[in-house]
MOPAC internal coordinates of N, CA, C and O (Angstrom, degrees):
PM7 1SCF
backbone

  N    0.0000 0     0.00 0     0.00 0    0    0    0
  C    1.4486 1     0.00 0     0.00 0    1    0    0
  C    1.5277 1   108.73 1     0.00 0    2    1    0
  O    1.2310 1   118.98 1   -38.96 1    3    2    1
  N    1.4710 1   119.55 1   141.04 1    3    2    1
  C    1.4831 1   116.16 1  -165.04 1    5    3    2
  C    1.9049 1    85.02 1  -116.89 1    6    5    3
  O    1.2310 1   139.70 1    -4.76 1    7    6    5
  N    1.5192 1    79.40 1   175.24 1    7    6    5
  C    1.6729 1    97.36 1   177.51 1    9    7    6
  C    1.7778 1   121.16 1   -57.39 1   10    9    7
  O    1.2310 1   138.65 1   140.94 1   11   10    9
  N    1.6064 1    81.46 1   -39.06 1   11   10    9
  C    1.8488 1    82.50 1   178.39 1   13   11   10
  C    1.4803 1   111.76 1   -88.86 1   14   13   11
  O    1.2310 1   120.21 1  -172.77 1   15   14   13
  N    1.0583 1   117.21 1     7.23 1   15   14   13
  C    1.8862 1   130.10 1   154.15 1   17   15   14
  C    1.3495 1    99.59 1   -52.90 1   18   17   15
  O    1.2310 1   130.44 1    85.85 1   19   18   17
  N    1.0270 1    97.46 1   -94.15 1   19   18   17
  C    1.9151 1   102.60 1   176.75 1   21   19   18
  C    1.1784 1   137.45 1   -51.99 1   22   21   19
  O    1.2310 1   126.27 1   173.87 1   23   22   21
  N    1.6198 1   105.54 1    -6.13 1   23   22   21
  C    1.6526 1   114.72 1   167.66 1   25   23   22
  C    1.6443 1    96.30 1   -81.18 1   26   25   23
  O    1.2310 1   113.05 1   112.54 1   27   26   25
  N    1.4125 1   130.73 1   -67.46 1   27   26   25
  C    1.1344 1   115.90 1   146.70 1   29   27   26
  C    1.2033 1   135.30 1    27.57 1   30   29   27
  O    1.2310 1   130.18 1    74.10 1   31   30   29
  N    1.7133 1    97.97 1  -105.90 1   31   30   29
  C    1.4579 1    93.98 1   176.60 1   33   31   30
  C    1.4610 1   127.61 1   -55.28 1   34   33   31
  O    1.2310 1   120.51 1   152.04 1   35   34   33
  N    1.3589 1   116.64 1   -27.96 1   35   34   33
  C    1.2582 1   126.92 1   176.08 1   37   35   34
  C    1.5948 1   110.21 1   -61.31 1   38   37   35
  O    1.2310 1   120.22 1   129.12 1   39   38   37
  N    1.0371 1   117.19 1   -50.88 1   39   38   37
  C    1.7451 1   121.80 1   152.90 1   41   39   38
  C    1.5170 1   105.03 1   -31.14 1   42   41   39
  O    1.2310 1   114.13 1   118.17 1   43   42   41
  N    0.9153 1   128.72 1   -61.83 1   43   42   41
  C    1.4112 1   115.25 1  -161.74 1   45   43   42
  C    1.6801 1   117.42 1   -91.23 1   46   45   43
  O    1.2310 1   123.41 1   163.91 1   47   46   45
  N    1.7589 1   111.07 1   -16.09 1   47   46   45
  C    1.0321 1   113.86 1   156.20 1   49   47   46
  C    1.6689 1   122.22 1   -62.34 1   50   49   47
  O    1.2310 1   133.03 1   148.96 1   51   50   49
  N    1.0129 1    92.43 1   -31.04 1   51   50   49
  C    1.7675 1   103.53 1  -170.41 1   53   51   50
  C    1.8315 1   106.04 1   -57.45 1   54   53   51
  O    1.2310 1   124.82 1   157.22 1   55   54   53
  N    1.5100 1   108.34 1   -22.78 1   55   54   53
  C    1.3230 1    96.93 1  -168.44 1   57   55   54
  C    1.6034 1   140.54 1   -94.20 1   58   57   55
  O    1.2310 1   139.32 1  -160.41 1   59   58   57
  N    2.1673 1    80.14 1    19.59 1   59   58   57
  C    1.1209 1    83.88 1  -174.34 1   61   59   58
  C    1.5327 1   104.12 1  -126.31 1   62   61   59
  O    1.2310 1   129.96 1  -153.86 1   63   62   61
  N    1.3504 1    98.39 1    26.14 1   63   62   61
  C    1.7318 1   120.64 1  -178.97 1   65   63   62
  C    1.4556 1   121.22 1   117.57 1   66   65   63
  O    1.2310 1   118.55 1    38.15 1   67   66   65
  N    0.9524 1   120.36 1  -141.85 1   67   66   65
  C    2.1028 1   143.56 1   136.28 1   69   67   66
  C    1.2473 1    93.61 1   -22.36 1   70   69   67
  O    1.2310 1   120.07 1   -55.44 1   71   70   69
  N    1.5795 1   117.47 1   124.56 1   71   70   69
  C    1.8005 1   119.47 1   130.49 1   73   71   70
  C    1.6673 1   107.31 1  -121.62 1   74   73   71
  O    1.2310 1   130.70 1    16.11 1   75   74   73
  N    1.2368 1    96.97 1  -163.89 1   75   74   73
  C    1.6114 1   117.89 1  -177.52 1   77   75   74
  C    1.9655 1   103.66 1  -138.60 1   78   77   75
  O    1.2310 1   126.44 1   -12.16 1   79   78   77
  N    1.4234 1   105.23 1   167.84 1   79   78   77
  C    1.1823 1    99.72 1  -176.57 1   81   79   78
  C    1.4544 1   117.79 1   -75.21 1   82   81   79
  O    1.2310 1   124.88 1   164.10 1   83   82   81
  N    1.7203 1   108.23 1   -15.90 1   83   82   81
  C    1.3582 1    99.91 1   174.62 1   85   83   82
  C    1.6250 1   106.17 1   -71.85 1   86   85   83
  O    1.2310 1   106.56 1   145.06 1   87   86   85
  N    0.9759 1   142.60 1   -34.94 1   87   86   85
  C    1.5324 1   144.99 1  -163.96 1   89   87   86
  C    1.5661 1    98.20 1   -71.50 1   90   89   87
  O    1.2310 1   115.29 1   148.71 1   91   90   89
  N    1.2631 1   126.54 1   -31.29 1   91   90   89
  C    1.7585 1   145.09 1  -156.18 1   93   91   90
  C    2.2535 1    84.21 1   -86.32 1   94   93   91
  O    1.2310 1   128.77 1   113.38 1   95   94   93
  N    1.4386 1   100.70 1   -66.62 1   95   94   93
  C    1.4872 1    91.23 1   166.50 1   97   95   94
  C    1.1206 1   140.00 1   -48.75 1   98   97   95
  O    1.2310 1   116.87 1   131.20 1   99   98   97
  N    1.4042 1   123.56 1   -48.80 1   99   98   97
  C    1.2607 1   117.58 1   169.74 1  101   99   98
  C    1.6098 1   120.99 1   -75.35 1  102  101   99
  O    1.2310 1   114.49 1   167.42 1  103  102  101
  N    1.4714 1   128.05 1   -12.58 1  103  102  101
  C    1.5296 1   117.98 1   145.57 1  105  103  102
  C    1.4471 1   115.99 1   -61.66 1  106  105  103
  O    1.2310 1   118.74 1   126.63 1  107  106  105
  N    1.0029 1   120.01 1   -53.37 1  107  106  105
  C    1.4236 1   119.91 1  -166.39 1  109  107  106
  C    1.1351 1   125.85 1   -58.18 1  110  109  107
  O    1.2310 1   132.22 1   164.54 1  111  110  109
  N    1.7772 1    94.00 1   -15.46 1  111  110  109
  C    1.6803 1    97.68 1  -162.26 1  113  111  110
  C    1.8060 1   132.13 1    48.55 1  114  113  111
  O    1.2310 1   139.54 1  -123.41 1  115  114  113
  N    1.5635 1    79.72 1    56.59 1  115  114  113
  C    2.1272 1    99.31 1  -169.57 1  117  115  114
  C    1.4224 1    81.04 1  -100.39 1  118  117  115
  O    1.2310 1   128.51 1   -54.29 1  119  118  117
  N    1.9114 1   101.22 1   125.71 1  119  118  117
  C    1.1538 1   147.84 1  -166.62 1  121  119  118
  C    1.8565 1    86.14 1   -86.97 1  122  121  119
  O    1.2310 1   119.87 1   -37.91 1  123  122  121
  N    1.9060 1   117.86 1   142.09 1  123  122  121
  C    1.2065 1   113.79 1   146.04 1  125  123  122
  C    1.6781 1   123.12 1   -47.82 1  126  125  123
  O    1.2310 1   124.49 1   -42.50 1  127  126  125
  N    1.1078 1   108.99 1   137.50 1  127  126  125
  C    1.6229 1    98.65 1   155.66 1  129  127  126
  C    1.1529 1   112.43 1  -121.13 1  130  129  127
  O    1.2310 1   119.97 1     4.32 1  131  130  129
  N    1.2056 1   117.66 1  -175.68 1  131  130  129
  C    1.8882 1   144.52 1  -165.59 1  133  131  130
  C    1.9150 1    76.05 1   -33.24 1  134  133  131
  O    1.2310 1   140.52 1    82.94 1  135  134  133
  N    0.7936 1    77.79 1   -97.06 1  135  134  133
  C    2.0364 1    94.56 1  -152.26 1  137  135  134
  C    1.5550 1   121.28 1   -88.79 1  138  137  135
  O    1.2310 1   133.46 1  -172.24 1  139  138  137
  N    1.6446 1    91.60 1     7.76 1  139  138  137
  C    1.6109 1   100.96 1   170.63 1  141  139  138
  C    1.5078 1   128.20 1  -121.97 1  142  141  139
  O    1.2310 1   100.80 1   -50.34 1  143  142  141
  N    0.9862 1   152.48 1   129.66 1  143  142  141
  C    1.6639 1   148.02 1   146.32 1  145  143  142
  C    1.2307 1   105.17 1   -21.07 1  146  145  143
  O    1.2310 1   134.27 1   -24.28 1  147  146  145
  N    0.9561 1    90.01 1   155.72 1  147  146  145
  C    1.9140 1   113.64 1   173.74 1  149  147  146
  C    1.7859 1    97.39 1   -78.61 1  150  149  147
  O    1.2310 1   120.85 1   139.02 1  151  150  149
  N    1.3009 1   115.98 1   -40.98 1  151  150  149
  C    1.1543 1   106.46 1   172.00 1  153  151  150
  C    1.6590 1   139.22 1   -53.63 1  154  153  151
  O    1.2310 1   137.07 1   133.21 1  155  154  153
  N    2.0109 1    84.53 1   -46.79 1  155  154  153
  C    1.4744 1   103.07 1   162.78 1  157  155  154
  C    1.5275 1   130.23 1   -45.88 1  158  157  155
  O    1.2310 1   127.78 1   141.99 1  159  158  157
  N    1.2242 1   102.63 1   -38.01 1  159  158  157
  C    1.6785 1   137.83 1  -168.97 1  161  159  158
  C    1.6963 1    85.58 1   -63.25 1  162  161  159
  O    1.2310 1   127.57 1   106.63 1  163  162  161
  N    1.6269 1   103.04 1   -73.37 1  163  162  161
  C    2.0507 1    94.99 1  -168.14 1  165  163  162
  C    1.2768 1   103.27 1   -74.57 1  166  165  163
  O    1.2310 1   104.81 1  -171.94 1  167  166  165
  N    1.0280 1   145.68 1     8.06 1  167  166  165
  C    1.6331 1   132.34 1   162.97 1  169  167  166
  C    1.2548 1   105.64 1   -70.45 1  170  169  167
  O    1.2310 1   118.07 1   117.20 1  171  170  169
  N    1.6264 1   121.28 1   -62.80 1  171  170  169
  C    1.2037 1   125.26 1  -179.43 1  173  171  170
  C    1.6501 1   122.10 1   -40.28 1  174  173  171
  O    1.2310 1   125.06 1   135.56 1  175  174  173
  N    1.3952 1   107.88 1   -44.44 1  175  174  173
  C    1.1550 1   128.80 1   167.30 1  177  175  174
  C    1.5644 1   123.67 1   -37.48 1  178  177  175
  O    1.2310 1   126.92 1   130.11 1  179  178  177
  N    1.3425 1   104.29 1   -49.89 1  179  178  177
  C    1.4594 1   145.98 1  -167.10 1  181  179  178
  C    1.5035 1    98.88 1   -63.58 1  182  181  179
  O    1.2310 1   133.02 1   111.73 1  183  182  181
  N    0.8673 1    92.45 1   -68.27 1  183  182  181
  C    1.9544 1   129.05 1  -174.26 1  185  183  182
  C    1.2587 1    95.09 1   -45.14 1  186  185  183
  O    1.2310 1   111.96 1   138.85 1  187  186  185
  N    1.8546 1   132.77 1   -41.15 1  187  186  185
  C    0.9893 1   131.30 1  -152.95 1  189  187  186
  C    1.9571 1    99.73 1   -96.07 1  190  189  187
  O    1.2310 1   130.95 1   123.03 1  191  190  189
  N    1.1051 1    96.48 1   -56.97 1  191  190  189
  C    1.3729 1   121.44 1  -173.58 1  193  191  190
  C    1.6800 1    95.42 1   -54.61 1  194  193  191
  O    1.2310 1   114.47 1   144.67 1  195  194  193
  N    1.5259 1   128.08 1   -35.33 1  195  194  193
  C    1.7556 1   129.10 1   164.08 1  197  195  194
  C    1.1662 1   101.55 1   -41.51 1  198  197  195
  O    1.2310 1   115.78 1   123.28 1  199  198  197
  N    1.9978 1   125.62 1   -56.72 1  199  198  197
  C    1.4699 1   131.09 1  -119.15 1  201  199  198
  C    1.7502 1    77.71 1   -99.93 1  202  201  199
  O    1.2310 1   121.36 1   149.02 1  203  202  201
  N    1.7255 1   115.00 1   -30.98 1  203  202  201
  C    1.4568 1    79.78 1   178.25 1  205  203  202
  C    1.2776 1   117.16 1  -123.33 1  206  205  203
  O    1.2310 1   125.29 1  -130.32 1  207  206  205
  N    1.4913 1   107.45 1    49.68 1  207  206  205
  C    1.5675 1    93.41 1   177.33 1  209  207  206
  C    1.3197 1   118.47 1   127.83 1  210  209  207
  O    1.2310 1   117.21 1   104.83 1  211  210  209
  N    1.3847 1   122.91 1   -75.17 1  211  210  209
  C    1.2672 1   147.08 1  -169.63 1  213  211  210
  C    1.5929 1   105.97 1   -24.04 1  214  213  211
  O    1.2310 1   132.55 1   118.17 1  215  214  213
  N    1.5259 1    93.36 1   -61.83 1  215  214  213
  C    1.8481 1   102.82 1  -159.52 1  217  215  214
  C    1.5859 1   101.28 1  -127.15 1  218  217  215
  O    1.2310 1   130.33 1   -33.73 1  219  218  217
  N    1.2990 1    97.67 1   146.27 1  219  218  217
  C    1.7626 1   100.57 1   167.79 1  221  219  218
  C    1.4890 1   102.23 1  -115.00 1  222  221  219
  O    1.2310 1   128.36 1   -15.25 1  223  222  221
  N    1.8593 1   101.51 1   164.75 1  223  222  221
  C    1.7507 1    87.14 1  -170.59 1  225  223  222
  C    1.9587 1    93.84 1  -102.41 1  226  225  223
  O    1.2310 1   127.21 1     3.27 1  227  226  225
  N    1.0482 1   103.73 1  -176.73 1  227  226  225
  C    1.6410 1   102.40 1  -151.76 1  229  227  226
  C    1.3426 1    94.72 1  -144.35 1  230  229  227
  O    1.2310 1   114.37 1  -160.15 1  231  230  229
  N    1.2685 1   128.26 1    19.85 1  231  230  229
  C    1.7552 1   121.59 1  -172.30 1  233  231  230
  C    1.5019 1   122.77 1   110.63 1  234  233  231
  O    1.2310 1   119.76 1     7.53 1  235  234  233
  N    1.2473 1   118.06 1  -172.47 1  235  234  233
  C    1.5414 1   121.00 1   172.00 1  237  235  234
  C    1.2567 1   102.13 1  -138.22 1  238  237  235
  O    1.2310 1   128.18 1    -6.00 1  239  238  237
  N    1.8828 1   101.86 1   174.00 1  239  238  237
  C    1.0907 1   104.60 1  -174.34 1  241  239  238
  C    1.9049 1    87.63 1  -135.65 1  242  241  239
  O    1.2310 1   129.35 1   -16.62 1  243  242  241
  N    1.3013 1    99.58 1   163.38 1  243  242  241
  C    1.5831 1    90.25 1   159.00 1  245  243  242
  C    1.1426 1   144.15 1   -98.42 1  246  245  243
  O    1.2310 1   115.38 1   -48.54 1  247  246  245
  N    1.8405 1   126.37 1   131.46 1  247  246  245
  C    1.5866 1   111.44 1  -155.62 1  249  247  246
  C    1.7384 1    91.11 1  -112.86 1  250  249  247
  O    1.2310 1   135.65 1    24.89 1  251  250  249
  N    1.7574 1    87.32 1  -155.11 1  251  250  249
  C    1.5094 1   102.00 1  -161.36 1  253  251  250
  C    1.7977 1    98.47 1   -59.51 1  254  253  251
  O    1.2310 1   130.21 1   141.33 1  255  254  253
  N    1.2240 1    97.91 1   -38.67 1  255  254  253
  C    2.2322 1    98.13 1  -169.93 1  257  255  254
  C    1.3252 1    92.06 1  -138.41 1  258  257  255
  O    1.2310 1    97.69 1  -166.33 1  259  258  257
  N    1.3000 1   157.38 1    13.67 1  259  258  257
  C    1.1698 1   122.95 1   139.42 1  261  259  258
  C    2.0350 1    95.08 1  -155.31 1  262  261  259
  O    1.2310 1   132.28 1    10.72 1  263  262  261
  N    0.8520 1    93.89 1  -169.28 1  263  262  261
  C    1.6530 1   114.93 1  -179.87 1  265  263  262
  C    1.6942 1   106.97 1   -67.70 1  266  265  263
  O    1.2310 1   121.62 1   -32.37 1  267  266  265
  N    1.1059 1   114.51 1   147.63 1  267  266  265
  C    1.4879 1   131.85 1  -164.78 1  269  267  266
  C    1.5507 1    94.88 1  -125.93 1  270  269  267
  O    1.2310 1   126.71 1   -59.15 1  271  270  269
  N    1.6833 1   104.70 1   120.85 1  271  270  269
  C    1.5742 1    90.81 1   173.60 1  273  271  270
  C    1.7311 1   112.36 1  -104.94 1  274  273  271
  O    1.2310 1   118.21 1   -18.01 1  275  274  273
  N    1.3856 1   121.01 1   161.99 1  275  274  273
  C    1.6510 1   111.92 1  -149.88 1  277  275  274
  C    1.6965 1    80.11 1  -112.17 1  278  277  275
  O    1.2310 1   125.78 1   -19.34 1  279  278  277
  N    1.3364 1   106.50 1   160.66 1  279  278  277
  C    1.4939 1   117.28 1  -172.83 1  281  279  278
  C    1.7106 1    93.65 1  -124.40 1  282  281  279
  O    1.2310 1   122.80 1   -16.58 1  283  282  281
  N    1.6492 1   112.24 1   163.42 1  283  282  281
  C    1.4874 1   117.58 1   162.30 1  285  283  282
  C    1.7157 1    85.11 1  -150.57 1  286  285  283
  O    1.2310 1   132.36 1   -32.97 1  287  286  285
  N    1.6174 1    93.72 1   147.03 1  287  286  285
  C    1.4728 1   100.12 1  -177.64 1  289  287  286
  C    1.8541 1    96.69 1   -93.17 1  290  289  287
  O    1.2310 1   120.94 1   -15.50 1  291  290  289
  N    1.4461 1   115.81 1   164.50 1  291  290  289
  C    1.2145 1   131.32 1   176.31 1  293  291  290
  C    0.9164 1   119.72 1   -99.53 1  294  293  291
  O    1.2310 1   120.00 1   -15.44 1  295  294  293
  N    1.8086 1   117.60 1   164.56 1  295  294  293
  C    1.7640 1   120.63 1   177.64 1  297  295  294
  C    1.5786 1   115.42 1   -37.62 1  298  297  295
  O    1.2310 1   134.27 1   132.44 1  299  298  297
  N    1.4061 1    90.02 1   -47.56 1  299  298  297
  C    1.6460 1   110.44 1  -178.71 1  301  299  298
  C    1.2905 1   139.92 1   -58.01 1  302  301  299
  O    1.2310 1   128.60 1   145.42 1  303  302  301
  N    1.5375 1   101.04 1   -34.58 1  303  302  301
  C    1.8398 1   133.32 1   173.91 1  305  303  302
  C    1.5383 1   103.92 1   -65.60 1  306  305  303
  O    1.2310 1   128.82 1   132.67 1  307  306  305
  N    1.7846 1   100.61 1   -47.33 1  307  306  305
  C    1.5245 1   104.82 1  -168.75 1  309  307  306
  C    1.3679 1   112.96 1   -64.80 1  310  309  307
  O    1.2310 1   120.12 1   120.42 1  311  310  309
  N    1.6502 1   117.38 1   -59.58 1  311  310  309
  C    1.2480 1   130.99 1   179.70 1  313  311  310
  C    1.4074 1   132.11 1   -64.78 1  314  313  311
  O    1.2310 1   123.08 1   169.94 1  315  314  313
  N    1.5539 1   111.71 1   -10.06 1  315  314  313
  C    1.7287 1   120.21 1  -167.05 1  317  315  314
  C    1.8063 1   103.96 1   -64.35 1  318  317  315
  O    1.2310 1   127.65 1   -39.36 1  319  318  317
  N    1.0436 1   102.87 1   140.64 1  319  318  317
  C    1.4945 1   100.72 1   166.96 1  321  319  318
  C    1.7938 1   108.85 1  -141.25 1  322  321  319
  O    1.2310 1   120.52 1   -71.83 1  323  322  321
  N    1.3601 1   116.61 1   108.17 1  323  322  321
  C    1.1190 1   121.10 1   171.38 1  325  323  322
  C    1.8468 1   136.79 1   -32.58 1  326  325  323
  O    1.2310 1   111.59 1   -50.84 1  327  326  325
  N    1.3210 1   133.44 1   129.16 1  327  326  325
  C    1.3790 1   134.14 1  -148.99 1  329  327  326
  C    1.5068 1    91.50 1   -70.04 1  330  329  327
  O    1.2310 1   110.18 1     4.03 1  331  330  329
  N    0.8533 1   136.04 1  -175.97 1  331  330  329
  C    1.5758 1   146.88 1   171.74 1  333  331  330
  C    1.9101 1   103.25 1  -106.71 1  334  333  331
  O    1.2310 1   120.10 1   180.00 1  335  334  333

């Protein structure tokens, strides 16, 4: 799975408002790994896609053991299209 996999899905999450990284996992279909959640997996993701742009974070919500933070994608996230 590449980066613009999960920009992707995040595209298509976006269109139905607010998500979270668990909602970002289960589009993406982010596999457990060794020592991480699938959840863990789209946070990180998340985290990345903040640092450049893509998404701003928009609040929390409250989960099963701690707080869930909600994502909205940007002008920028929506429209980017990678150089060839």
């Amino acid at each position: 799975m590449t980066w613009m996999d999960v920009l992707e899905a995040v595209r298509k999450l976006s269109e139905a408002g607010e998500f979270t990284a668990p909602d970002l996992a289960k589009e993406a279909r982010i596999k457990k790994g060794e020592k991480s959640t699938a959840d863990q997996i789209a946070s990180a993701w998340l985290g990345k896609f903040c640092r450049w742009g893509y998404v701003i974070r928009k609040g929390t919500i409250p989960g099963q053991k701690k707080w869930i933070r909600m994502y909205e994608i940007t002008k920028f996230g929506r429209e980017f299209t990678p150089k060839e």
